[in-house]
N, C-alpha and C positions, 0 to 999 in steps of 0.2 A: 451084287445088286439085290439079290434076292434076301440077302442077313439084312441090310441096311432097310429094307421093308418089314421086315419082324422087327425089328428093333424098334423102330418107327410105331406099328401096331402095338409093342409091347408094353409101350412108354405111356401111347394112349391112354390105353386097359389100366394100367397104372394109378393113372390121371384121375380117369372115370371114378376107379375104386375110393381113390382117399376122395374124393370130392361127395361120393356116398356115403363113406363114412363120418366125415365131420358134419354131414344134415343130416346124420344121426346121433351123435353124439350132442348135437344142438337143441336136436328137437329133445332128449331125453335132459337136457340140463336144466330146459326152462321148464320141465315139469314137475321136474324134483322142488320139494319141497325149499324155501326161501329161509335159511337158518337164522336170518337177522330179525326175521320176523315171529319167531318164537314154533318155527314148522321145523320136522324133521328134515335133516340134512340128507340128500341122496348122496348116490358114491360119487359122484363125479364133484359135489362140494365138499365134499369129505376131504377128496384127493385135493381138490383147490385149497381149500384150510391148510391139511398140512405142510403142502407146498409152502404155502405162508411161513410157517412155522417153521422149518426147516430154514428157508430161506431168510430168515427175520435177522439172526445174527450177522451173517454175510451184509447184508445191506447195509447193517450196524458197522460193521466193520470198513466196507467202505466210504461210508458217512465219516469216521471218523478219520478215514486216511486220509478223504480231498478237504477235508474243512478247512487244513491249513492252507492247502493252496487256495480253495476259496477266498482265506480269510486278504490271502499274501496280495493277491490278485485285487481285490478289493483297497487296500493299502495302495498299491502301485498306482489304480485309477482313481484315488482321492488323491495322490501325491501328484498325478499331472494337474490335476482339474486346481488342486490347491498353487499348485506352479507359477499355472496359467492365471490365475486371480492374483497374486504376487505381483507377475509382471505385469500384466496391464493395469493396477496399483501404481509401480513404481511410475510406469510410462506416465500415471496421470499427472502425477506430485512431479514428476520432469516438465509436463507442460505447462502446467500451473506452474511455476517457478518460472518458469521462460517468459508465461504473460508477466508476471509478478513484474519482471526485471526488464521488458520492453516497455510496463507502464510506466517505472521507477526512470528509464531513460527518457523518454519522453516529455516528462513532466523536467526533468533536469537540462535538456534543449531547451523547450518555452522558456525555463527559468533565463540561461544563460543568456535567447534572443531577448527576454526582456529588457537584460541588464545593459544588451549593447546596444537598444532600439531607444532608450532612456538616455542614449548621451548627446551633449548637447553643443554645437558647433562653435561655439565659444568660449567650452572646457576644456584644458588640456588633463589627460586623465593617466595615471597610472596604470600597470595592468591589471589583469582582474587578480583578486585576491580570495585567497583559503579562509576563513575563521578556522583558527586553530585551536582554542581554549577560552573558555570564558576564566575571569580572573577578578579581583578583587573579595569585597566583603559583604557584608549587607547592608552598609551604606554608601558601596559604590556600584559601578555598573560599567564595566569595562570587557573588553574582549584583544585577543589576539589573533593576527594574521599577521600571512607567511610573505609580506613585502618590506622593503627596507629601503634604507640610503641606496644599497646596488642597483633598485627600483627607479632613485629620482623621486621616493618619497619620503617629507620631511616632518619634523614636530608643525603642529597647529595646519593642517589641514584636514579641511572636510572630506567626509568618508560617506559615499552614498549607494544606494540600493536601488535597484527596479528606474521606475521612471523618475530618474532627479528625485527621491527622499532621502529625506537627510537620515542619517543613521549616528553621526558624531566626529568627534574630531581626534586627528594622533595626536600622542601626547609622546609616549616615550619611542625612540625608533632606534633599532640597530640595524646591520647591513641585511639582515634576509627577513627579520620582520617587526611589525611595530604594532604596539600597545592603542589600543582604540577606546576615548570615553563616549559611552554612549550616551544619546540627548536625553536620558530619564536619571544620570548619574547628577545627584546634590551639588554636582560641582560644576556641570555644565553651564554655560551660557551662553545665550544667543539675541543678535536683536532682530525680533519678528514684526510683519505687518498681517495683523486680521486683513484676509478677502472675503467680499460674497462669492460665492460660487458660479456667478453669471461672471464676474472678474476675470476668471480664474479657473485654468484647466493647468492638473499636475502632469498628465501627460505630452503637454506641447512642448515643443523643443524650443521655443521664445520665450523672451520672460515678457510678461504682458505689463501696458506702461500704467497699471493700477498697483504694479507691487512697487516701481522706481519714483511715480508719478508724486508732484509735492502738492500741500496744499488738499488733500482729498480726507473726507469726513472717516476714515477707515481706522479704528482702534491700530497704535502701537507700542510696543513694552520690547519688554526682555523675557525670554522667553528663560525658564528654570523649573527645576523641584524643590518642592518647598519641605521641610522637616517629617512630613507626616506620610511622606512620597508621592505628591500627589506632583503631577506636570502641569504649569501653569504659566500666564503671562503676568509679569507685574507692569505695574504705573502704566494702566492703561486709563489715559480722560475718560472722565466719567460721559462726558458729551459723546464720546465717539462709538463708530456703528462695532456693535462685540455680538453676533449674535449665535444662538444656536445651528452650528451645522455649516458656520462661516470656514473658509480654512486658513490655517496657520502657517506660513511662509515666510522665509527669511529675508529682510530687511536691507542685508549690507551693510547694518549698521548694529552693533553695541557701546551707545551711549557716546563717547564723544571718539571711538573709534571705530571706523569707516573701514568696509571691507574684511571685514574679521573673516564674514562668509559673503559669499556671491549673493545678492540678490536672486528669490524666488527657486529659492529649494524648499521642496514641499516638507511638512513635519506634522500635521495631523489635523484634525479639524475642532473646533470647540464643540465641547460635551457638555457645559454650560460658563452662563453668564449673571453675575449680580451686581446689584446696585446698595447702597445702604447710604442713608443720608450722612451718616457718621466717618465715613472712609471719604479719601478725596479719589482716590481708582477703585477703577469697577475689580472685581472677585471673579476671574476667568479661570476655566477647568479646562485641559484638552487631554484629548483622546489622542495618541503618539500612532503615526501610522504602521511603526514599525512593532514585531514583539521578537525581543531581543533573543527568545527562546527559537525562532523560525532563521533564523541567520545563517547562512552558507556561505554566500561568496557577494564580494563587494569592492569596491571602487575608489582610490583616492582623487580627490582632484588636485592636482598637483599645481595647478596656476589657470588663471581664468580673464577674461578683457575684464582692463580696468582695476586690476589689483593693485597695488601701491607696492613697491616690493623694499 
């Protein structure tokens, strides 16, 4: 017990001591002159200088030992941080590709309910059909789909889009698919009846009795393209109503044949109308509802009331 009290006292006195001595060595440090200041250096900065000096290599030398780990370290935390930018990158181009292709679907449903919300209870229709290739020259206008005789569909029937617009007729057909001239091809022809628009709605599933009706003041011709390619109706009376913005609907009649197409498939509306005292028909311009370039999928109608077969 008694060692364990010395020791204890010893330790103190110890304590005391260096704690006297370093508020001496303190007090005599900040009195010594300030060497940075152009004063005489005391011993105690003398000793600190050296220190330095001695010491300056060594530092040197550890500086240059950890730099590379520095440097490597630094590497490794740009390679996550770059990682991590990478992939939440990739993740965004994945979602973005995902709306891309939920909008692309979407828009290809509407298409499709269009085409079957457009048919109409007195057509009998083929199934829906592919455009497969557009085909001819530059003075024709034809397309390819992936239907055929296996189909039940045959040459000379009309081919339509969306709500009952006419798109054109087959012409060549094998078993899986057939040749389509479209209504802007030089070769086409159809017989139309100008409506007013109060007439006349291309989305009704009826044919209204102003497209069949006889005897009404309403422009009728043949509907064709003429050399210069422009879409137009010929030999329409110059008396009868041809106005801007009327629409252009099918007849059922080309000239002294009857049912060629069904009455009241839509095909576009007039873009203009002239008169010249000089011509005995008026100079009608139409605007084609269809643009042959927007083409996907379509329809034959394969037999409809009232066809003569």
């Amino acid at each position: 017990m008694g060692r364990r009290k010395s020791s204890a006292a010893s330790g103190l006195a110890a304590l005391f001591i260096l704690c006297v001595a370093s508020l001496a060595l303190f007090t005599v440090y900040v009195k010594e002159g300030d060497c940075g200041r152009g004063g005489e250096c005391g011993p105690l900065h003398t000793v600190q200088l050296g220190a330095a000096e001695v010491l300056m290599p060594v530092r040197s030398l550890v500086a240059a030992v950890f730099e590379p780990v520095r440097e490597t370290a630094e590497r490794v935390r740009n390679a996550f941080d770059n990682g991590e930018e990478e992939r939440l990158r990739n993740r965004l181009q994945e979602t973005e590709a995902l709306a891309a292709q939920a909008s692309r679907l979407e828009r290809e449903n509407a298409r499709l309910r269009e085409l079957l919300e457009g048919e109409r209870y007195s057509y009998e229709y083929g199934p829906l059909a592919r455009v497969v290739a557009p085909v001819g020259d530059q003075f024709t206008e034809r397309i390819v789909i992936n239907v055929g005789t296996e189909d039940g569909v045959e040459p000379n029937k009309p081919v339509v889009i969306g709500e009952n617009t006419l798109v054109g007729r087959t012409t060549e057909v094998s078993r899986h698919t057939a040749q389509v001239m479209l209504v802007t091809d030089q070769i086409f022809k159809a017989g139309v009846r100008i409506i007013p628009p109060a007439k006349f709605d291309p989305a009704s599933g009826e044919v209204e009795p102003a497209v069949v009706a006889e005897d009404v003041p309403y422009g009728q011709g043949l509907l064709e393209t003429n050399l210069e390619g422009y879409l137009g109706v010929s030999y329409v009376n110059m008396g009868a109503r041809a106005e801007e913005g009327d629409y252009v609907v099918t007849s059922g009649r080309a000239g002294d044949k009857e049912l060629l197409f069904p009455p009241g498939l839509y095909v576009g509306t007039v873009e203009s109308s002239s008169s010249q005292d000089t011509n005995q028909f008026k100079t009608i311009v139409v605007d084609p509802a269809l643009n042959p370039d927007d083409l996907e999928e379509v329809r034959v109608i394969v037999d409809w009331a009232g066809r003569e077969g």
